[in-house]
C-alpha positions as CSV (number, residue, x, y, z in Angstrom):
1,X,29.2,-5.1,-2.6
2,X,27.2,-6.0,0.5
3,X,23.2,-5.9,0.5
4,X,22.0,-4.1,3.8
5,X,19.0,-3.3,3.0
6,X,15.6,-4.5,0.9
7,X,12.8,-2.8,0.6
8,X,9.4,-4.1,-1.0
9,X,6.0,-2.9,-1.6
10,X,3.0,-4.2,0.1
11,X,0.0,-4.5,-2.1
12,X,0.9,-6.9,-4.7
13,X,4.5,-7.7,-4.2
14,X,4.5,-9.2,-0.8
15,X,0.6,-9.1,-0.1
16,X,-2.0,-10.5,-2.4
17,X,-4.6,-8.8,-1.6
18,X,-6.9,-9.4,-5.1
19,X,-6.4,-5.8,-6.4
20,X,-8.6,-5.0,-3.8
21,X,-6.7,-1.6,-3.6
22,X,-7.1,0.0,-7.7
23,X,-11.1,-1.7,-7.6
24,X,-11.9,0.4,-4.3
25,X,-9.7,3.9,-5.5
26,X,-12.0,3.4,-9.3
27,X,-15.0,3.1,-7.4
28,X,-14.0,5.6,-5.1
29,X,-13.3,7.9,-8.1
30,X,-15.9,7.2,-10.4
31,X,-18.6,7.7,-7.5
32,X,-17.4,11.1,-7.4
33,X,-18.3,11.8,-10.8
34,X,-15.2,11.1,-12.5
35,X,-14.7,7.8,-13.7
36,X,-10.9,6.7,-14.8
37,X,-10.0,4.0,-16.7
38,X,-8.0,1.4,-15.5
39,X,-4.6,2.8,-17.0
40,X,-5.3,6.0,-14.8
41,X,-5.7,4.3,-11.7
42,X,-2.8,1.9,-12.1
43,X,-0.4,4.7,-12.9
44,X,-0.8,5.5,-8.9
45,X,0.3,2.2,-8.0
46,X,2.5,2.3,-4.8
47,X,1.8,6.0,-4.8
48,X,0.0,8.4,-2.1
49,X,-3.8,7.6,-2.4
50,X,-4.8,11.0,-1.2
51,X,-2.8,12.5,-3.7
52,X,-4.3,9.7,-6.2
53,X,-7.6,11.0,-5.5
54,X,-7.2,14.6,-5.6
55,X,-5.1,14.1,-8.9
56,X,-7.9,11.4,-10.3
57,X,-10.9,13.2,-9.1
58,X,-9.5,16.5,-10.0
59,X,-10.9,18.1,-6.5
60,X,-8.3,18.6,-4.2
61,X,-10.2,20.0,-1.7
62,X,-12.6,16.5,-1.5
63,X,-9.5,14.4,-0.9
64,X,-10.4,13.9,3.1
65,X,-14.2,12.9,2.1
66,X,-12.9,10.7,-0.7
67,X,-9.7,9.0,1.6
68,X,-12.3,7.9,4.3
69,X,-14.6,6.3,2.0
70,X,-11.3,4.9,0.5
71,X,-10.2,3.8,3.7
72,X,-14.0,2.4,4.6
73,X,-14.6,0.2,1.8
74,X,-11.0,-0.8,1.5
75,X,-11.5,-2.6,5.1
76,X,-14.8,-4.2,4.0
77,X,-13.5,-5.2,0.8
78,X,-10.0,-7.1,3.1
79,X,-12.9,-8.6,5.8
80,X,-14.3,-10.2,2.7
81,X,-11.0,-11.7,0.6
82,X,-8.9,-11.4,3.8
83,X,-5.0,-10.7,2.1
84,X,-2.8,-13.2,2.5
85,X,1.3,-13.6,1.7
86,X,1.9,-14.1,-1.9
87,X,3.7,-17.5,-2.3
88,X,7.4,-17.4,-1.0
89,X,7.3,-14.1,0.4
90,X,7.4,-15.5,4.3
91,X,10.4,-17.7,3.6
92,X,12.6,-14.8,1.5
93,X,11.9,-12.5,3.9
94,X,13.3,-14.6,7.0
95,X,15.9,-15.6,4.5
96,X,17.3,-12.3,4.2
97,X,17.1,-10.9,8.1
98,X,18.7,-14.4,9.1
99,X,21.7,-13.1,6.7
100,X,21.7,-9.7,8.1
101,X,19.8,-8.1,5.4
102,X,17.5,-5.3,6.7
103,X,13.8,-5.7,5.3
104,X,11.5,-2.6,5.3
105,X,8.3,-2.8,3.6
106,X,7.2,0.6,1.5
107,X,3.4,1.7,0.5
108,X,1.3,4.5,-0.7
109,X,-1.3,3.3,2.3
110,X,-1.3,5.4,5.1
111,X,-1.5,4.0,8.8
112,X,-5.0,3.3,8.7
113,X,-4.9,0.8,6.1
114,X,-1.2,-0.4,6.8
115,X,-1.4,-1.4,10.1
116,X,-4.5,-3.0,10.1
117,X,-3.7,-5.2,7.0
118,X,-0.2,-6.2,8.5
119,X,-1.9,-7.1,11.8
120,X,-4.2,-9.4,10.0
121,X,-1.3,-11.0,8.4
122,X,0.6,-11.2,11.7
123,X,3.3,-9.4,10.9
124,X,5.0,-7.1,13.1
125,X,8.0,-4.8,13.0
126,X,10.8,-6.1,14.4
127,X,9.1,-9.8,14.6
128,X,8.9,-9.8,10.9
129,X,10.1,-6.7,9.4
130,X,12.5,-4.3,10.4
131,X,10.3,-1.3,9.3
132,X,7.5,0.0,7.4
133,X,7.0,3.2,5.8
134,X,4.0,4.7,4.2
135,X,4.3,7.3,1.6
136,X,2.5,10.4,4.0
137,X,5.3,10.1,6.2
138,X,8.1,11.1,3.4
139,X,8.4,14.0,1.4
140,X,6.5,12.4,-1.6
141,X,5.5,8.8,-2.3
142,X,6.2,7.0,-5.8
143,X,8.2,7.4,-8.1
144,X,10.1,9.6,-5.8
145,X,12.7,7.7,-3.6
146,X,11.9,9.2,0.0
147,X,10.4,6.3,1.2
148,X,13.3,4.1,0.2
């Protein structure tokens, strides 16, 4: 069997970005009223975060209030502990497109937070990656497989 394809998260596989991510979506969540425990907010790990704050907040119909504050303090919180490219991830990545392995990276950010953090890393489709896809562009984000 040939491997054509890999396909890796963002936030904490390929990115450390210091949990920035599950510290701003608690925050985000408890500031609403309804704090979760950490459990809760890891379970949406790689998942849609609109659908992590509807489902955590229990009020659907806050979800666009709640993803720009997400999105707001998620910026600040990168500007301060800029991410960076966890250890080895640069070289495994070149690695496998100079084989003819495919690399696509997968997250539950949407294109406000994705492209901005990948810019600040310097990475690029096509330069570094052969695509990207963010769980609002598929039918359904994790555990589904449709951005896979």
């Amino acid at each position: 069997m040939t491997v054509t394809l890999a396909a890796f998260d963002i936030a904490g596989t390929t990115v450390d970005e210091g949990g920035a991510v599950y510290r701003v979506l608690a925050d985000v969540v408890a500031d609403h009223g309804r704090p979760a425990s950490d459990a809760e907010v890891r379970r949406w790990m790689g998942a849609d975060k609109r659908e992590a704050l509807a489902a955590l907040t229990g009020d659907p119909g806050a979800v666009d209030e709640l993803h720009a504050a997400f999105v707001r303090r998620l910026h600040a919180a990168y500007a301060e502990v800029p991410p960076a490219p966890l250890p080895g991830v640069v070289e495994a990545v070149t690695a496998l497109r100079g084989s003819g392995v495919r690399v696509v990276l997968t997250t539950g950010f949407d294109r406000q937070v994705t492209d901005p953090l990948l810019a600040a890393l310097g990475w690029s489709v096509g330069d570094t990656v052969d695509g990207v896809v963010c769980a609002e562009e598929v039918a359904g984000g994790r555990p589904k497989p449709f951005m896979i």
